[in-house]
C-alpha positions in Angstrom: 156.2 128.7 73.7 152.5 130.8 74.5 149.4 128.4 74.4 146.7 129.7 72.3 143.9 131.0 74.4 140.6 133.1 74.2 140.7 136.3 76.1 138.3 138.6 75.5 139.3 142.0 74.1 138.1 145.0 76.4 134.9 146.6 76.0 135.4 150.0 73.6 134.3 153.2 75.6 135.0 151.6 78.5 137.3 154.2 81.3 139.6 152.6 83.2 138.4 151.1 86.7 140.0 153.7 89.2 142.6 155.2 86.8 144.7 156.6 88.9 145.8 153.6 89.8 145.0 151.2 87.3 148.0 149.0 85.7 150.8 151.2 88.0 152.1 149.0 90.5 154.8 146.7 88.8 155.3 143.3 89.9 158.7 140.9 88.6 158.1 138.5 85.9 160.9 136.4 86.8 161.3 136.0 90.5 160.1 133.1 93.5 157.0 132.7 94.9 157.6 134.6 98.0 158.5 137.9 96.4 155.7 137.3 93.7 153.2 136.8 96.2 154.6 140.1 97.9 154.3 142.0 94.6 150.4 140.7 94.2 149.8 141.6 98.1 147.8 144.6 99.0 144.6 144.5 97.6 143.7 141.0 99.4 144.2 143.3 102.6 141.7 146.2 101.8 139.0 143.2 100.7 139.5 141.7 104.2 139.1 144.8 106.2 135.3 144.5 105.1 135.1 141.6 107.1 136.3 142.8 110.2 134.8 146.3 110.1 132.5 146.9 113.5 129.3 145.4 111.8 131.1 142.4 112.3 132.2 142.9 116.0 128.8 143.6 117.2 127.2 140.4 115.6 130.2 137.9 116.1 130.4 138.8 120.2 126.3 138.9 120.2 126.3 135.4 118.3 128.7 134.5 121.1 126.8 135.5 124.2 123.8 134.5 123.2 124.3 131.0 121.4 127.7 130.1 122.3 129.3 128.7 119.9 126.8 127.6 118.2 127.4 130.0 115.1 130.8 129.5 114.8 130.0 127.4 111.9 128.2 130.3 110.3 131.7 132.3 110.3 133.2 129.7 109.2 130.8 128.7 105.7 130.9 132.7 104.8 134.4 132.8 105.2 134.5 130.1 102.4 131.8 131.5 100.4 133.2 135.0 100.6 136.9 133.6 99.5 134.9 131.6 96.6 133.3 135.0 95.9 136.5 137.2 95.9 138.7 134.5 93.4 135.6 135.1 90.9 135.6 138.4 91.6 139.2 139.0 91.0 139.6 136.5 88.1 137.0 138.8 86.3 138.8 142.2 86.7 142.2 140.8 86.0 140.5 138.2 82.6 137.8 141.3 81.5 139.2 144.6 82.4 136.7 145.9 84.3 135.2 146.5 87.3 131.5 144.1 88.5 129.6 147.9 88.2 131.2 148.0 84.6 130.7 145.0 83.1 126.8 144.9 85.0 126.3 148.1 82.9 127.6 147.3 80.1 125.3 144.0 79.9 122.1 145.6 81.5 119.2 148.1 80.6 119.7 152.0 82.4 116.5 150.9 84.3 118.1 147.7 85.8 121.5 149.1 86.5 120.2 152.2 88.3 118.1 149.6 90.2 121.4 148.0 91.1 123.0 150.9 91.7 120.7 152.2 94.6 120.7 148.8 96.0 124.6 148.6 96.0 124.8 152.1 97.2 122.8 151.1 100.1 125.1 148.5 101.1 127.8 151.0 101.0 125.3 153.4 103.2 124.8 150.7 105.5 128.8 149.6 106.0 128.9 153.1 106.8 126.7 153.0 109.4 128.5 150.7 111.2 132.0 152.6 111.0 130.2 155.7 112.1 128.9 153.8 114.7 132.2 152.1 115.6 134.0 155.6 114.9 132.1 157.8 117.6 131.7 155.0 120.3 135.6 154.5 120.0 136.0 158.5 120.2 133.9 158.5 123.0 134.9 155.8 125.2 138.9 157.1 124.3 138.3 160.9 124.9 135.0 161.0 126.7 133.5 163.0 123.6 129.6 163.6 123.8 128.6 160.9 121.6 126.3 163.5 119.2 129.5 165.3 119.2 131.7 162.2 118.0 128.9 161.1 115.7 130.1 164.1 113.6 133.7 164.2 114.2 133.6 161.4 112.1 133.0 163.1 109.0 136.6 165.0 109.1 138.0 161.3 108.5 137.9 162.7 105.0 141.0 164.6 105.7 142.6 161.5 106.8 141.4 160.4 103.1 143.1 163.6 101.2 146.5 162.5 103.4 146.3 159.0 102.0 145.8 159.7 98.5 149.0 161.5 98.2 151.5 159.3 99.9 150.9 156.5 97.3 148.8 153.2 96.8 151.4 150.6 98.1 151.8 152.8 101.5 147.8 152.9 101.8 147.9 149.1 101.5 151.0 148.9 103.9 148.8 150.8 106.8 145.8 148.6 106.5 148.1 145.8 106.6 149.3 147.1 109.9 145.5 148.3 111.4 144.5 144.8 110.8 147.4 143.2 112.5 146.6 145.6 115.5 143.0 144.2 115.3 144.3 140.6 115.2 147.0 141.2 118.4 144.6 143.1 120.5 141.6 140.0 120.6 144.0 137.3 120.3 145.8 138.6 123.8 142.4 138.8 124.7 141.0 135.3 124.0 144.6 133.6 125.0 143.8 134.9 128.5 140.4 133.9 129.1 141.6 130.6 128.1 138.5 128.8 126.0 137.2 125.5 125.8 138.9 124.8 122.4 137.3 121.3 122.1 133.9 123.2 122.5 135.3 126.0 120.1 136.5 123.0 117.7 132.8 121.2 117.6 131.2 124.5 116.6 132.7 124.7 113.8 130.4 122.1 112.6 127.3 122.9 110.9 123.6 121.9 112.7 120.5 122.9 112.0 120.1 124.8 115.5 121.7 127.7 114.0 118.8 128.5 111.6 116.0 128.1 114.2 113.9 130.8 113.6 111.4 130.1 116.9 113.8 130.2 120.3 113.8 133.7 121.3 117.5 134.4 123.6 118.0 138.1 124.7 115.4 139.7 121.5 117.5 137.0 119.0 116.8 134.3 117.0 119.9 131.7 115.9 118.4 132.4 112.6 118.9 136.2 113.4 122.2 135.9 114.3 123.2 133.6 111.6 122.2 136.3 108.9 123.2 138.7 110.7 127.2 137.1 110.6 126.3 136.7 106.7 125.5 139.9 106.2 128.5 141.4 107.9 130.9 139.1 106.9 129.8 138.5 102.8 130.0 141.9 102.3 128.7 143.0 98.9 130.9 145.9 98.0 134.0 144.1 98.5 133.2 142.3 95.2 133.3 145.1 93.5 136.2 146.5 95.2 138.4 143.5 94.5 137.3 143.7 90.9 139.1 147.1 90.6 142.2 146.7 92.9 143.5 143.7 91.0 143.6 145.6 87.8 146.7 148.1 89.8 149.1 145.5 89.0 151.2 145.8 85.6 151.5 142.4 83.6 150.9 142.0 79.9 147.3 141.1 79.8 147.3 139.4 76.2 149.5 136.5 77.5 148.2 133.3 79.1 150.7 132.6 81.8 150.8 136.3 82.9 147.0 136.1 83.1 147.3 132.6 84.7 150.0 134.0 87.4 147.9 137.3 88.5 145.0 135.5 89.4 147.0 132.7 91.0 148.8 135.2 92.9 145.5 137.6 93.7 143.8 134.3 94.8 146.7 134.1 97.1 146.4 137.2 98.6 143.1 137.1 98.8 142.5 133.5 100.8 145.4 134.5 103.0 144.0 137.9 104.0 140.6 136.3 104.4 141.7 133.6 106.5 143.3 136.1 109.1 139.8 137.7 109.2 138.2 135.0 109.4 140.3 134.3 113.0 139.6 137.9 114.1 135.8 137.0 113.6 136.3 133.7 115.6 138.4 135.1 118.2 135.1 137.7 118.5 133.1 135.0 119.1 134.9 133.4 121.4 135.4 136.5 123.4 131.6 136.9 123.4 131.7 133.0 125.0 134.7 132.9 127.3 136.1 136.3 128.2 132.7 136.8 130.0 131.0 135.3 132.4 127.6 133.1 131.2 124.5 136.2 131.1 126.6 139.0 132.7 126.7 141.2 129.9 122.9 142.4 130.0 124.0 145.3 127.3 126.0 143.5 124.2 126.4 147.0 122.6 130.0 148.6 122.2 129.3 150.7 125.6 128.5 147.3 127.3 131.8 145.7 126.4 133.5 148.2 127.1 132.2 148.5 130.8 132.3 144.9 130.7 136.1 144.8 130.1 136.5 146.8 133.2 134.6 145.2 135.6 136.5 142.0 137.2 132.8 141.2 138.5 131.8 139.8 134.9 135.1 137.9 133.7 135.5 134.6 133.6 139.1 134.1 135.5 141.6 135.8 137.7 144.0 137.0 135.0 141.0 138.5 133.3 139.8 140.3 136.6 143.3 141.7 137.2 143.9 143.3 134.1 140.3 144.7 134.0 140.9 146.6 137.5 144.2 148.6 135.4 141.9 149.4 132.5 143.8 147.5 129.9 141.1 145.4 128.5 138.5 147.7 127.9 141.3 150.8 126.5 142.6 147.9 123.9 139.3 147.4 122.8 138.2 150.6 122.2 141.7 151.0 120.3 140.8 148.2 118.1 137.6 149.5 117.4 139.0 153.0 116.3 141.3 151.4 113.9 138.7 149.1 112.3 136.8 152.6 111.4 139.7 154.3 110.1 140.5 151.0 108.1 137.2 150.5 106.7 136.8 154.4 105.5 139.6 153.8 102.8 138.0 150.9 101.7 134.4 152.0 101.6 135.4 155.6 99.9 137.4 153.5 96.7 134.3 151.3 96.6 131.9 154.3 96.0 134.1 155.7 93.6 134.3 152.3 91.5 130.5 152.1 91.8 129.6 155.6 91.1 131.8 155.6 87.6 130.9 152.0 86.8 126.9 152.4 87.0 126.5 155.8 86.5 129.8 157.1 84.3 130.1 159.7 87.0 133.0 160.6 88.6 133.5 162.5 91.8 136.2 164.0 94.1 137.2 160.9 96.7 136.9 163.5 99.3 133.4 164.8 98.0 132.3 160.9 97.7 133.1 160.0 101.3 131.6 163.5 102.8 128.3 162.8 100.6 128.3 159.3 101.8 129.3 159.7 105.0 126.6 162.5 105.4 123.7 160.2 104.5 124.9 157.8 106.9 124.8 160.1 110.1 121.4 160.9 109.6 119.8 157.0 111.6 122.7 157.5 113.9 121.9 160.6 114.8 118.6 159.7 114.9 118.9 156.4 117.3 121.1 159.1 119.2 118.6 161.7 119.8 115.3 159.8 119.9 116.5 157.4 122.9 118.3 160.6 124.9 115.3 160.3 126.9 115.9 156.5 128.1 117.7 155.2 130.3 121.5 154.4 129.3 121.4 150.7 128.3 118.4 151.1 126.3 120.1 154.2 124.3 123.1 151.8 123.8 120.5 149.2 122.7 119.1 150.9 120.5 122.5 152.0 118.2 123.5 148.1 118.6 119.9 147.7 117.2 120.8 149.5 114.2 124.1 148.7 113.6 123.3 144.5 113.6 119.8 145.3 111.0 122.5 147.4 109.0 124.5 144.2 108.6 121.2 141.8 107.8 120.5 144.3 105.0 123.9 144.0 103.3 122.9 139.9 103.3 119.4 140.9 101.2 122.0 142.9 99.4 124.3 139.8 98.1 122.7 138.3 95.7 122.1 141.3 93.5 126.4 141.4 93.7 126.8 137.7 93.6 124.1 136.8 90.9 125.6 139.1 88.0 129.4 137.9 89.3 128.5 134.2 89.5 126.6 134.7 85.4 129.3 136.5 83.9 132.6 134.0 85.2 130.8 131.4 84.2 130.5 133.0 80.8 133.1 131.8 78.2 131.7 134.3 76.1 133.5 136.9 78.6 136.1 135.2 80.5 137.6 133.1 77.4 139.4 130.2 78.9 139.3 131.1 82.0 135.2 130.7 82.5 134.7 129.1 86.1 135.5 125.5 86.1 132.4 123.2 86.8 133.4 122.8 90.4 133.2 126.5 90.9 130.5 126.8 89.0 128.3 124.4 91.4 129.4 126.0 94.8 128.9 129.1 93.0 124.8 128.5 92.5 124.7 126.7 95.8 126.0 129.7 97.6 123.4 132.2 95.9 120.8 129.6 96.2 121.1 129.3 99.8 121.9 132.7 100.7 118.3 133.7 99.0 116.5 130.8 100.6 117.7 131.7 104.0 116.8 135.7 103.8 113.6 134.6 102.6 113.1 132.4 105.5 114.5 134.9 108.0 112.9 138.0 106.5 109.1 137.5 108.1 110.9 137.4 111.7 112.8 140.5 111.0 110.2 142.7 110.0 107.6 141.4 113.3 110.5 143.1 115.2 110.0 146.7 114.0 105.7 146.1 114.8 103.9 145.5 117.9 102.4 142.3 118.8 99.2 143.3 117.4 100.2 144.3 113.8 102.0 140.7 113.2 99.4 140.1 110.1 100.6 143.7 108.8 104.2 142.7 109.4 103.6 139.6 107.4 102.4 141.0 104.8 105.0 143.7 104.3 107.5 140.7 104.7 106.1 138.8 102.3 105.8 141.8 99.2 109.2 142.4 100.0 109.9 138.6 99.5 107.7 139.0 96.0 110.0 142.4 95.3 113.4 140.4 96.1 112.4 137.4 93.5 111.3 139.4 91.0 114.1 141.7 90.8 116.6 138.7 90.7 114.1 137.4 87.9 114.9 140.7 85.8 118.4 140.3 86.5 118.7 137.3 85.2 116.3 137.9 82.0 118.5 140.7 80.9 121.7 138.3 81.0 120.0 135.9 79.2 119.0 138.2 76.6 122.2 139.9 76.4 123.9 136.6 76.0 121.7 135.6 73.0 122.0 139.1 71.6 125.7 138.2 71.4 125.8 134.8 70.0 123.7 136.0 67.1 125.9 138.3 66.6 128.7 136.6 66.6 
């Protein structure tokens, strides 16, 4: 016998979130939980690749060698908050029907959701940076490619794209399945041989307020540097509305209770699982930036540096290590690793353009024209780090990309609440979710989580913008910090007026 529930009907004139897939894989109403939970699999594995792309690498093994493992509770609290994030997130596309950039427009003025829309496409811009950066470095340390040269063989990953789309959506998720598993073997082989401290490893995964000083300077870093920087790369904003989209591939009678109840049971599933595996990969990164190296060898914490590092028996921490580095193992798996997390994030990031382009802006593209646009954009501060440093000397060149590629991840953390704001409002609505609003529980660590995300970006921000000014202009810096602080509050204001107001707008209504 079906319980009587609220479920909202579907918006009218509302296309379906990535229609080409939407509703087409089936999954058995009457089987076990194993081969359930196999049907449901897939899109849990394209959410996790977002945090394990190389925005992550670069800030997990920096957070490693330059605060031990002090931020290993860092990983560990956005791991939680991003699997918190991506139940919500899933719960609404599977409950609602749409996409987050659909139902944001459909409850938003033009000018707020085109104000949204640039800052969402921004995050997307600046996850690209970091696979392009990942990309060429990998191409170049494999194949000895000029760097300028690899920076823009990375835009014929679109053919890749074009192959993918035509061998089917359960094979796509199959491959990233198996790129992350090569991921996960390469640094686990890694970090079992430079045997850790695991009791030290253990004790950092508890929270202290160390990791959010913002005054002790180590290697150009603050802990409260590093610890946004890990947010930003590991919350990754357009995952949430990725997940929002790839839940709805799944065909189950959407008007029933306990086939709504069972697809976000099983999505939520999928999702913690997958998330849990990345959240070892970013561990086993930070570990590797503690143990696999000797204490303050690796002067250059870039991609080139670890690479060299990986080869030079000089710098790492035991014999096995030192033997292995002499054959060129170490360093070769890493670059592999690296390549693969591009190639893996490239699917991901092109679907999430697509769902953000048609949800915002009812605009659909070409995938391959979406990714070659967006990955255009994003060559241009690569290229430009590139070419401005050719004249210094190598370790500061290599600085200066790593530069780049960690303030691309602190931007996606400003990014975050403009994503998790609008999610957190609209699961919490019963108005829009029916019976299956967020439960008070969620509702609390929901808040929490944007509440302390904002307070520590605010708290971080005046630090981060000092670093792009001399000494001298630190009252300009300031300043500039503290509009953009002013910008930031007021926006999230705006957002949450126009939810407001659309919620009353209804109720009368109604």
């Amino acid at each position: 016998m079906s319980s009587h529930i609220s479920i909202p009907a579907k918006p009218d004139k509302t296309r379906l979130s990535l229609e080409e897939i939407n509703n087409t894989i089936p999954v058995p109403e009457k089987s076990g939980f194993w081969r359930t939970l196999f049907a449901y699999s897939g899109p849990g594995a394209l959410v996790a690749v977002g945090y394990m792309d190389p925005g992550n690498w670069s800030t997990s093994i920096t957070g490693g060698q330059n605060f031990q493992y002090l931020l290993m509770s860092i990983i560990l609290m956005s791991s939680l908050i991003a699997m918190l994030l991506q139940y919500m997130s899933a719960k609404l596309g599977i409950v609602s029907q749409q996409d987050l950039a659909q139902a944001i427009r459909s409850r938003t003025s033009k000018p707020l959701a085109l104000v949204l829309w640039v800052i969402t496409e921004l995050a997307i811009m600046a996850t690209d940076v970091a696979e392009v950066i990942g990309g060429a470095i990998a191409l170049y340390l494999l194949f000895h490619i000029p760097l300028v040269l690899a920076v823009f063989i990375t835009v014929f990953d679109v053919l890749l794209l074009l192959v993918l789309t035509r061998i089917g959506f359960r094979k796509i998720e199959a491959i990233v399945v198996a790129l992350i598993l090569v991921i996960l073997v390469v640094f686990a082989y890694q970090v079992a041989l430079s045997n850790p401290d695991w009791s030290a490893v253990a004790s950092g995964l508890i929270p202290r307020p160390e990791a959010f000083d913002s005054q002790h300077m180590v290697n150009g870093s603050t802990a409260l540097t590093g610890s946004l920087g890990i947010i930003g790369a590991t919350v990754m904003p357009h995952n949430l509305y990725l997940h929002s989209s790839l839940t709805q591939s799944r065909q189950f009678d959407r008007k029933k209770k306990e086939a709504i109840q069972k697809a976000i049971r099983f999505s939520t599933w999928d999702s913690n699982i997958q998330l849990s595996v990345a959240f070892v990969v970013n561990a086993l990164l930070l570990i590797m930036g503690v143990a696999v190296f000797k204490s303050g060898q690796v002067s250059d914490p870039s991609f080139f540096g670890l690479f060299d590092a990986l080869s030079r028996p000089e710098v790492l921490s035991n014999g096995v290590l030192e033997g292995l580095a002499k054959t060129g193992v170490l360093s070769t798996l890493f670059a592999v690793a690296l390549l693969a997390s591009g190639q893996n994030s490239t699917i991901t990031g092109t679907l999430t353009g697509q769902i953000v382009m048609e949800g915002f802006l009812h605009l659909k593209l070409p995938l391959w024209l979406r990714r070659l646009v967006t990955r255009l954009l994003s060559l241009i501060p690569v290229l430009l780090a590139v070419v401005l440093t050719r004249s210094e000397n190598v370790e500061q060149q290599h600085q200066a990309i790593n530069m780049l590629l960690n303030n691309s991840q602190v931007f996606l953390a400003f990014a975050l609440p403009f994503s998790m704001l609008p999610l957190l409002m609209m699961t919490n609505s019963r108005r829009m979710m029916g019976d299956f609003k967020n439960k008070l529980l969620v509702q609390v660590l929901g808040w929490l989580s944007v509440a302390s995300l904002i307070g520590l970006n605010i708290l971080g921000l005046p630090d981060q913008i000092e670093d792009f000014f001399s000494e001298g202009q630190k009252l300009l810096a300031d300043g500039l910090a503290y509009a953009i602080i002013a910008g930031i509050l007021l926006l999230l204001a705006w957002t949450l007026l126009e939810f407001y107001k659309h919620n009353r707008q209804m109720t009368v209504e109604n």
